[in-house]
N, CA, C and O atoms as a Tripos MOL2 file, in Angstrom:
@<TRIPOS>MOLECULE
protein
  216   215    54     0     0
PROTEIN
NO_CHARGES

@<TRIPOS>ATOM
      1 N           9.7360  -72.4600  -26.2560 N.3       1 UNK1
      2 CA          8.3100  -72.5220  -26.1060 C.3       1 UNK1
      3 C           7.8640  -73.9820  -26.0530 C.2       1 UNK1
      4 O           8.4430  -74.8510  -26.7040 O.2       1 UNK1
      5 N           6.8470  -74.2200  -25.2810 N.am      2 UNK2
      6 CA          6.3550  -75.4540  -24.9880 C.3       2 UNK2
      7 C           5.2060  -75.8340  -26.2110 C.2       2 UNK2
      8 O           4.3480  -75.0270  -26.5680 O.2       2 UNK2
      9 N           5.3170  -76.8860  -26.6490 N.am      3 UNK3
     10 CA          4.3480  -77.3610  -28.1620 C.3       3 UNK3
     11 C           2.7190  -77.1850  -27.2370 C.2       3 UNK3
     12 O           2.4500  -77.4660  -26.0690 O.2       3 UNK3
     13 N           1.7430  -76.5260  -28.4980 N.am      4 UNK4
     14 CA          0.4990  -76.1110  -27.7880 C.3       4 UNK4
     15 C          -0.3030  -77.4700  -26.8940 C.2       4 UNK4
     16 O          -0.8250  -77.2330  -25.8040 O.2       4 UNK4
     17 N          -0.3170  -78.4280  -27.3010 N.am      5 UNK5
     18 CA         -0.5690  -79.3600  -26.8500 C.3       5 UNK5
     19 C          -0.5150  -79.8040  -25.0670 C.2       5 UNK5
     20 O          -1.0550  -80.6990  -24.4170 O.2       5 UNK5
     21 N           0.1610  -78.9890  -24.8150 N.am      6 UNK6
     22 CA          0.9510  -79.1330  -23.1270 C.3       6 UNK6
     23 C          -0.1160  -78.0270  -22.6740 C.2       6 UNK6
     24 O          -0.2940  -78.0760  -21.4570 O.2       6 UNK6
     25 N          -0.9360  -76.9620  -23.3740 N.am      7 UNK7
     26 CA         -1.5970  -76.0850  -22.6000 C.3       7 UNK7
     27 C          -2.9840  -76.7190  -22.1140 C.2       7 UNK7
     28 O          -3.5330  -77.6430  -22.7140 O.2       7 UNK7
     29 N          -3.4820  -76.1180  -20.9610 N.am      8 UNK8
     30 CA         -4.7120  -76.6300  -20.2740 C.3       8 UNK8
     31 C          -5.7130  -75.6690  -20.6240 C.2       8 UNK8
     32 O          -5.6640  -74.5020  -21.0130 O.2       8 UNK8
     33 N          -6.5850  -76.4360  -20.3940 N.am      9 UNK9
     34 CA         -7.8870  -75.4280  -21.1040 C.3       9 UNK9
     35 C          -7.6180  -74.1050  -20.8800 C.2       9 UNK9
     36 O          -7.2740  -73.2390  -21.6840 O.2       9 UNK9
     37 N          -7.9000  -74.0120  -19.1770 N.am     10 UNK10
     38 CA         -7.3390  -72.4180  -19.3190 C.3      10 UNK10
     39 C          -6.0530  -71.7870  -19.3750 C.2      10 UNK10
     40 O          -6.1100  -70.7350  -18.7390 O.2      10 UNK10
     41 N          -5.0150  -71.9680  -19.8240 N.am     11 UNK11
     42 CA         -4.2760  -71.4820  -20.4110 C.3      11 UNK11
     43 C          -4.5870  -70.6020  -21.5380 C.2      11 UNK11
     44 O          -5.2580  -71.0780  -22.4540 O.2      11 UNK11
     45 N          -4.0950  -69.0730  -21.6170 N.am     12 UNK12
     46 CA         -4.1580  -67.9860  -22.7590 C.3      12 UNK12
     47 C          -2.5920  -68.6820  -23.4750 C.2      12 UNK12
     48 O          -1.5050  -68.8430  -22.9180 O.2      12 UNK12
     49 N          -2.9380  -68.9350  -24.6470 N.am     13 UNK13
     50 CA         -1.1520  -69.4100  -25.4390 C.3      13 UNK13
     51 C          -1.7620  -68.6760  -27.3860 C.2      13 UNK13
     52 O          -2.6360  -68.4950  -28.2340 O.2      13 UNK13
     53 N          -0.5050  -68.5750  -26.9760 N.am     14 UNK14
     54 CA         -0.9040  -67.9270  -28.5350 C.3      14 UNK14
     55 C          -0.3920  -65.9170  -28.6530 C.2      14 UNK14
     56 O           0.4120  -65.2980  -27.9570 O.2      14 UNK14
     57 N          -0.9830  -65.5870  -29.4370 N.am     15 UNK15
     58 CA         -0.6150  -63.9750  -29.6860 C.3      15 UNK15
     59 C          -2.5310  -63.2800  -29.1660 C.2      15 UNK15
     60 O          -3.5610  -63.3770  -29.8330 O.2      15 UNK15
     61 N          -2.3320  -62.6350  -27.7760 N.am     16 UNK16
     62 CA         -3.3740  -62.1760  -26.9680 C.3      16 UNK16
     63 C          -3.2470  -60.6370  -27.6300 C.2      16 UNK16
     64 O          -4.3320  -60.2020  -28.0140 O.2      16 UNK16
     65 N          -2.3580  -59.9440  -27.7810 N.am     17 UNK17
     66 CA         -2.6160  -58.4810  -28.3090 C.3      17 UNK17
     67 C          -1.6470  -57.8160  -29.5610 C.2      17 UNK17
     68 O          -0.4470  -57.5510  -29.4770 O.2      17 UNK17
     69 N          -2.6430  -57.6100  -30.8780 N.am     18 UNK18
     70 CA         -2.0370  -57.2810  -32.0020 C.3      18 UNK18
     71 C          -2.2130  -58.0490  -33.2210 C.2      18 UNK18
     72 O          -3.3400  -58.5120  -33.3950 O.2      18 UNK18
     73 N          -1.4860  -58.2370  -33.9410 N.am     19 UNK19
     74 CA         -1.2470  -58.3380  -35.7110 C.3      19 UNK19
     75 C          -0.5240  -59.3130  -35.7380 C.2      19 UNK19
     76 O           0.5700  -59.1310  -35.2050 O.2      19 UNK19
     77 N          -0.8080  -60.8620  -36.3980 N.am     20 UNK20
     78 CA          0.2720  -61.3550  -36.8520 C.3      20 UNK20
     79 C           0.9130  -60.6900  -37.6310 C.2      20 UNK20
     80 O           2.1380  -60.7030  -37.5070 O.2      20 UNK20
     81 N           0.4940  -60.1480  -38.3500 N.am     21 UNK21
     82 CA          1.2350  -59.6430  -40.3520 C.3      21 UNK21
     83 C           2.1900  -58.3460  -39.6830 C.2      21 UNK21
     84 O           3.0920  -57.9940  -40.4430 O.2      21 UNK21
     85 N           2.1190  -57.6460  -38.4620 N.am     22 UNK22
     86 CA          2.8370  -56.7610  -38.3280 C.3      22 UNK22
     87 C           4.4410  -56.9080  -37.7080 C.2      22 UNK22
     88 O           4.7520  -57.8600  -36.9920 O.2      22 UNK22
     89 N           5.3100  -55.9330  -38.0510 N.am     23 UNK23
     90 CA          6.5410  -56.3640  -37.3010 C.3      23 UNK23
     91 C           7.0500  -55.9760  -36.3600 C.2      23 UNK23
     92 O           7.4950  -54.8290  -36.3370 O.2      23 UNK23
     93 N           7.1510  -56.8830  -35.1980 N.am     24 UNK24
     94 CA          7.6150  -56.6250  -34.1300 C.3      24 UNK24
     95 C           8.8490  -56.3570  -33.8120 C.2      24 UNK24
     96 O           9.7570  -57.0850  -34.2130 O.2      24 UNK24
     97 N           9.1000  -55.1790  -32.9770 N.am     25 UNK25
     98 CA         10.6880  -54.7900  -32.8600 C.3      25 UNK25
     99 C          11.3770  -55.2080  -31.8020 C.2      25 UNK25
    100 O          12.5840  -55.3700  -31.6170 O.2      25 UNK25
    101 N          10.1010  -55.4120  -30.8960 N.am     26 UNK26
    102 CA         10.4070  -55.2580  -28.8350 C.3      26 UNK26
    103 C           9.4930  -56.4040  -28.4830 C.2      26 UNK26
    104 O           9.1570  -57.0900  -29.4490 O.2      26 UNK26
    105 N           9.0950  -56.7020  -27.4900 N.am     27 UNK27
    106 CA          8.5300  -57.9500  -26.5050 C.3      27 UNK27
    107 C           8.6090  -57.5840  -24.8440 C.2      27 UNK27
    108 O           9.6150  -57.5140  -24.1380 O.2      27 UNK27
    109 N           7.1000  -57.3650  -24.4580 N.am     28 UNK28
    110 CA          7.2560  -57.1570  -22.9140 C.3      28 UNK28
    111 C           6.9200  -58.6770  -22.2130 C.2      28 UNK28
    112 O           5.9020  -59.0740  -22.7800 O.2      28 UNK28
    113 N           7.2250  -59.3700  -21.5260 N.am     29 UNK29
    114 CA          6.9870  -60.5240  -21.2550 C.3      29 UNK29
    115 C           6.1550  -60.6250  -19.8630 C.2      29 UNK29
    116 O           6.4430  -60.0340  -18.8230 O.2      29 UNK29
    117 N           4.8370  -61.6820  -20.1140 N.am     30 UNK30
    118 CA          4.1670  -61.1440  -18.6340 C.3      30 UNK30
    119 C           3.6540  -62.3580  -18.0130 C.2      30 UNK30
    120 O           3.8650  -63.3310  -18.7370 O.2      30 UNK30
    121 N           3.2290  -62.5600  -17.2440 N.am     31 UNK31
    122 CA          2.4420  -63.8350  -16.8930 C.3      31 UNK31
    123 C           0.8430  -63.3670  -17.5160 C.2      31 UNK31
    124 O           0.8700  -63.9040  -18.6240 O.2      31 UNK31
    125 N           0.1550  -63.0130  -17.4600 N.am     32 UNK32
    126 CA         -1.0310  -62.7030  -17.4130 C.3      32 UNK32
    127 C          -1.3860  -60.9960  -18.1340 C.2      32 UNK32
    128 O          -1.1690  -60.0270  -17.4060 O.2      32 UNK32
    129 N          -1.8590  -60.7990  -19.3890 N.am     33 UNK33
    130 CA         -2.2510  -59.5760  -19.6140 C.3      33 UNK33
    131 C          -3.3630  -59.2560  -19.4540 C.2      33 UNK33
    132 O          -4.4670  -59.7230  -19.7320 O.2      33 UNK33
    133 N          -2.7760  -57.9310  -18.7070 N.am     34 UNK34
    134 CA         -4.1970  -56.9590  -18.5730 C.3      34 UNK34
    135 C          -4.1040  -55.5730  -18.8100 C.2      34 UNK34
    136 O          -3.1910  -55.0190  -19.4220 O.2      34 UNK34
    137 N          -5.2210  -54.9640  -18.2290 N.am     35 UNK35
    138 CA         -4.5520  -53.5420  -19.2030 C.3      35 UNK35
    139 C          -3.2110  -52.2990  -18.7410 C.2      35 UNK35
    140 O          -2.5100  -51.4470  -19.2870 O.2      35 UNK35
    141 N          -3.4840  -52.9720  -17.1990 N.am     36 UNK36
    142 CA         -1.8110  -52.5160  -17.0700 C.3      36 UNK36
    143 C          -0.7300  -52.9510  -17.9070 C.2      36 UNK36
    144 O           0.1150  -52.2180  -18.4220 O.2      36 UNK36
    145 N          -0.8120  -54.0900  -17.9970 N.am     37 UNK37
    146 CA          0.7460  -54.7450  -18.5520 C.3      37 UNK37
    147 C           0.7320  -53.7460  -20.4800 C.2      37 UNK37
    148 O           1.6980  -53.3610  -21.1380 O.2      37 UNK37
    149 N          -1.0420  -53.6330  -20.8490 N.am     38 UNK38
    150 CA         -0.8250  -53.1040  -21.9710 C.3      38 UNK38
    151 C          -0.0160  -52.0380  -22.0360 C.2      38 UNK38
    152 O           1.0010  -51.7880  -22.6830 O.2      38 UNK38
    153 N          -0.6260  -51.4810  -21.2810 N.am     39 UNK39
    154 CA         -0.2580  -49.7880  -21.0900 C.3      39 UNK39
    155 C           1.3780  -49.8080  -20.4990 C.2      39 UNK39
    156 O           2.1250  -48.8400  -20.3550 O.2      39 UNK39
    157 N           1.5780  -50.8770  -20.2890 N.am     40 UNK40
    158 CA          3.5110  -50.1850  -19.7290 C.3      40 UNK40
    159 C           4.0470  -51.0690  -20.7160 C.2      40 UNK40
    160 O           5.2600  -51.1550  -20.5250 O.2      40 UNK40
    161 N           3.5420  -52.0210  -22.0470 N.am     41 UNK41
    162 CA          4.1530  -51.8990  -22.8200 C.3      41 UNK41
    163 C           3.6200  -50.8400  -23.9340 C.2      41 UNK41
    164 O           4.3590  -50.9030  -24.9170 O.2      41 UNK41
    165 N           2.7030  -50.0030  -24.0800 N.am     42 UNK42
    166 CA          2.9370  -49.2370  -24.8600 C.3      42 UNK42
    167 C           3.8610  -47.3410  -24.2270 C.2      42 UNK42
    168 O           4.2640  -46.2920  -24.7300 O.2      42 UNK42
    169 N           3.7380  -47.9990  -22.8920 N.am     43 UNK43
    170 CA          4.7620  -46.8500  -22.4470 C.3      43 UNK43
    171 C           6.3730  -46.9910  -22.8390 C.2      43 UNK43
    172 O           7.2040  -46.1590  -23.2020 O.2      43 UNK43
    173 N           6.4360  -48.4510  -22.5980 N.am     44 UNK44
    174 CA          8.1610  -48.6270  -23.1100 C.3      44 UNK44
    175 C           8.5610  -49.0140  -24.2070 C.2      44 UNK44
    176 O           9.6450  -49.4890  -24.5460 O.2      44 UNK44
    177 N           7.3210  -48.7210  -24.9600 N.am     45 UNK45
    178 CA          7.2160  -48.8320  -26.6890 C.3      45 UNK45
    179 C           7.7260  -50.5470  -27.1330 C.2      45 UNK45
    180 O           8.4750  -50.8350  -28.0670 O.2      45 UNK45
    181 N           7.3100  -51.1610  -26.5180 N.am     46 UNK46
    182 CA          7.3620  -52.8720  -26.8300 C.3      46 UNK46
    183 C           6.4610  -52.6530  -28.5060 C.2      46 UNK46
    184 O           5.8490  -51.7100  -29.0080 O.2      46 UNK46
    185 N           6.7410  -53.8490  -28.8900 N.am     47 UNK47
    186 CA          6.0750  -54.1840  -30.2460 C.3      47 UNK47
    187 C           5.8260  -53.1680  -31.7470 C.2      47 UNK47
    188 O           6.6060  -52.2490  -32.0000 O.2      47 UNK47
    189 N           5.1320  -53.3630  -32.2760 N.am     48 UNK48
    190 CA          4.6920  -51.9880  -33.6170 C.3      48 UNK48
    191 C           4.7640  -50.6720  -33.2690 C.2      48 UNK48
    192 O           5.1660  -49.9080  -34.1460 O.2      48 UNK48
    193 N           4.3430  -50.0120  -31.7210 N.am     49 UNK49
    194 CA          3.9430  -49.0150  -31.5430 C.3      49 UNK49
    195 C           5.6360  -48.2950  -31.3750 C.2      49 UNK49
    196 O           5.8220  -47.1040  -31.1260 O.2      49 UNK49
    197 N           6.4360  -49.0320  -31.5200 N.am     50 UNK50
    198 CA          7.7170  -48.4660  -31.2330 C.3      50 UNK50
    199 C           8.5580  -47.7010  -31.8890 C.2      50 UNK50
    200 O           9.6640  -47.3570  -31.4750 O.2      50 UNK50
    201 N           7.8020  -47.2540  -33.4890 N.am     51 UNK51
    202 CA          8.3830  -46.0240  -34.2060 C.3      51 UNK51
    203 C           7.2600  -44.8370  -33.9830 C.2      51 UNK51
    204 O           7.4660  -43.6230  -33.9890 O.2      51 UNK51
    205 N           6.0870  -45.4940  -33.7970 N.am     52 UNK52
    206 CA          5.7670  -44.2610  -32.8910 C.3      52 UNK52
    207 C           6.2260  -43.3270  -31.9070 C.2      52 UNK52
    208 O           6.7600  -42.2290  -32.0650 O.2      52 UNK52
    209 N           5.8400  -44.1330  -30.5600 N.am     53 UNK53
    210 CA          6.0910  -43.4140  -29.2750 C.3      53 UNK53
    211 C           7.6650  -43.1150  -28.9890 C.2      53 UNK53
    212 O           7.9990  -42.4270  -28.0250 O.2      53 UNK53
    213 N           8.6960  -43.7300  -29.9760 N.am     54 UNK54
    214 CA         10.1060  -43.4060  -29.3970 C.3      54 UNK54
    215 C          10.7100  -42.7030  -30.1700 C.2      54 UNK54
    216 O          11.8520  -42.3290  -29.9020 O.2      54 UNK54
@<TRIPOS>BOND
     1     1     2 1
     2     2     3 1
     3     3     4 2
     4     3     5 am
     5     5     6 1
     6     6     7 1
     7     7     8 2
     8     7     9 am
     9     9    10 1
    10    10    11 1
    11    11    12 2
    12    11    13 am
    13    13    14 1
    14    14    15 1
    15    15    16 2
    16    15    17 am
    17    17    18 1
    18    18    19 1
    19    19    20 2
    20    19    21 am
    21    21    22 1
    22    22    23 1
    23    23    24 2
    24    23    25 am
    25    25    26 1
    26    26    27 1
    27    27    28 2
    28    27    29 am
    29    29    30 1
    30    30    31 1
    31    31    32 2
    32    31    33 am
    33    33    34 1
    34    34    35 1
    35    35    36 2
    36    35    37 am
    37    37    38 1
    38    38    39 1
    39    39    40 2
    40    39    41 am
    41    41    42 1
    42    42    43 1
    43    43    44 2
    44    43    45 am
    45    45    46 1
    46    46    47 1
    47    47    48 2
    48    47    49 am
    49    49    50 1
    50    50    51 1
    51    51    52 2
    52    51    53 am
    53    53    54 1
    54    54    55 1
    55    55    56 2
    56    55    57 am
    57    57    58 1
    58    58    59 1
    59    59    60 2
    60    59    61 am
    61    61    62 1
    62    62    63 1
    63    63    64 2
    64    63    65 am
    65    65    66 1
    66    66    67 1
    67    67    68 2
    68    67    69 am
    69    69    70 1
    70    70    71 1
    71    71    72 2
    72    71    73 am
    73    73    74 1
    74    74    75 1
    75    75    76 2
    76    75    77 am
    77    77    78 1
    78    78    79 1
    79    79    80 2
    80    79    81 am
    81    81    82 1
    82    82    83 1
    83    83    84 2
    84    83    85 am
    85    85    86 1
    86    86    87 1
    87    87    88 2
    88    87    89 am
    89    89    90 1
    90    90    91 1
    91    91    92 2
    92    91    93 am
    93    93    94 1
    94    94    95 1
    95    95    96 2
    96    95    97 am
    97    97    98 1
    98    98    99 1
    99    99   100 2
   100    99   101 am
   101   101   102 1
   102   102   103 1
   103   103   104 2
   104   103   105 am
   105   105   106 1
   106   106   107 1
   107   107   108 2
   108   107   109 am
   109   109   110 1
   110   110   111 1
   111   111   112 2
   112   111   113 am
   113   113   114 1
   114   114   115 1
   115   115   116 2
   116   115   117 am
   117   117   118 1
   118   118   119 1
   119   119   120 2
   120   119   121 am
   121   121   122 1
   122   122   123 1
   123   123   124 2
   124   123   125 am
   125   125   126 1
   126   126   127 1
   127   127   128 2
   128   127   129 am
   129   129   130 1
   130   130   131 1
   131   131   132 2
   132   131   133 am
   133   133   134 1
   134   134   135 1
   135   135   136 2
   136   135   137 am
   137   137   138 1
   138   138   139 1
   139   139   140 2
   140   139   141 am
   141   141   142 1
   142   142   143 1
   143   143   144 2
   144   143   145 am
   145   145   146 1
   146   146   147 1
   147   147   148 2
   148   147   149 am
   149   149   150 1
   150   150   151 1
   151   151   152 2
   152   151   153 am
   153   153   154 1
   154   154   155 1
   155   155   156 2
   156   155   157 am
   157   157   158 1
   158   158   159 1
   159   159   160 2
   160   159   161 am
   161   161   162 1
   162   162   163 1
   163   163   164 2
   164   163   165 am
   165   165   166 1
   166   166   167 1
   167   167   168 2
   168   167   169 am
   169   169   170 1
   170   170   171 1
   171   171   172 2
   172   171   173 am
   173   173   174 1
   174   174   175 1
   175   175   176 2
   176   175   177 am
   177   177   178 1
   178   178   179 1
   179   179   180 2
   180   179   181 am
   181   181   182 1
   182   182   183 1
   183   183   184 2
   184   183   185 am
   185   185   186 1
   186   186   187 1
   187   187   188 2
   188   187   189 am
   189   189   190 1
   190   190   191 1
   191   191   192 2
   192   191   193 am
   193   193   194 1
   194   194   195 1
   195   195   196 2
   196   195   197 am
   197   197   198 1
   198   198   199 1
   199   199   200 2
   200   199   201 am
   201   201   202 1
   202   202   203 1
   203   203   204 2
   204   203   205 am
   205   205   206 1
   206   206   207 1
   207   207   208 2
   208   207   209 am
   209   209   210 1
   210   210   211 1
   211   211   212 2
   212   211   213 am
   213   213   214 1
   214   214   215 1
   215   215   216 2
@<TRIPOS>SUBSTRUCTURE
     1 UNK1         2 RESIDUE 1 A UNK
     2 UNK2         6 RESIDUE 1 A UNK
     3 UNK3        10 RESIDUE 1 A UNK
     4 UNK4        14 RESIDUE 1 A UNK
     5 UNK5        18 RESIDUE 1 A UNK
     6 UNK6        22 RESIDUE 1 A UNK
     7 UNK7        26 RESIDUE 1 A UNK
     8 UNK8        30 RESIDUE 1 A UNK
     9 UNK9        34 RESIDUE 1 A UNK
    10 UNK10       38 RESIDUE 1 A UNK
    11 UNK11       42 RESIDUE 1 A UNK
    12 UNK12       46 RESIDUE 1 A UNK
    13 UNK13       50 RESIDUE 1 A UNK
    14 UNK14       54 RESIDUE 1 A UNK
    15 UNK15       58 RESIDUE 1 A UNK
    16 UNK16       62 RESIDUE 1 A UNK
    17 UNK17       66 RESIDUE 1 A UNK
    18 UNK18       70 RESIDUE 1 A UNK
    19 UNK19       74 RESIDUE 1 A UNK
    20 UNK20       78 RESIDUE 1 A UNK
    21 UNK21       82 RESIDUE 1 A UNK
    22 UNK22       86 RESIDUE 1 A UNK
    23 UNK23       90 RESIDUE 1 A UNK
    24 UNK24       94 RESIDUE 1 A UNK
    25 UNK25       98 RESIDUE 1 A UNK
    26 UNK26      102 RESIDUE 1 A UNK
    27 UNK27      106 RESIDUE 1 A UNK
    28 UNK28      110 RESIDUE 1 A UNK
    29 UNK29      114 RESIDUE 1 A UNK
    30 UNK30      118 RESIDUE 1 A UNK
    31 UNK31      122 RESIDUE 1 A UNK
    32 UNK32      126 RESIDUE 1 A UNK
    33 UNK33      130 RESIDUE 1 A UNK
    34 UNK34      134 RESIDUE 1 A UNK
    35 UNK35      138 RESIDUE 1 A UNK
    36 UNK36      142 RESIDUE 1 A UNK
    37 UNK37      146 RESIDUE 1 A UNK
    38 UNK38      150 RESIDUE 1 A UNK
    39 UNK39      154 RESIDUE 1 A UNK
    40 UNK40      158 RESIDUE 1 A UNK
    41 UNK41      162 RESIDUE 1 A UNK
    42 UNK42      166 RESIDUE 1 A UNK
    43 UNK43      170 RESIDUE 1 A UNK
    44 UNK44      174 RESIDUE 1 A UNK
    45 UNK45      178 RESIDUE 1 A UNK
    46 UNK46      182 RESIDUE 1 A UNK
    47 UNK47      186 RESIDUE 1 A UNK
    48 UNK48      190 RESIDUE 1 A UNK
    49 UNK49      194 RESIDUE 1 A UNK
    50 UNK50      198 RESIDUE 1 A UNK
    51 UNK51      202 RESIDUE 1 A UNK
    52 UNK52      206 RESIDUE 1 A UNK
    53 UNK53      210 RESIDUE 1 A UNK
    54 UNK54      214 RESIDUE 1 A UNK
């Protein structure tokens, strides 16, 4: 990961959807989230939702 400092204004950097305090199992990796990218990671059970849906 690149130190935050290197990001440009508009740059999104950081954690865009969820919980720090929660534990992550999975990681969908994207350029840009939107609510597609949400929805096909909660289809392929990326992150917390993954003792749920699997």
């Amino acid at each position: 990961m690149a130190p935050l400092n290197y990001a440009e204004g508009f740059d999104n950097v950081g954690l865009l959807v969820g919980n720090y305090h929660d534990e992550v199992t999975k990681v969908l990796v994207c350029l840009d989230t939107t609510p597609d990218v949400v929805d096909e990671a909660i289809l392929r059970c990326a992150g917390r939702r993954a003792k749920r849906c699997c």
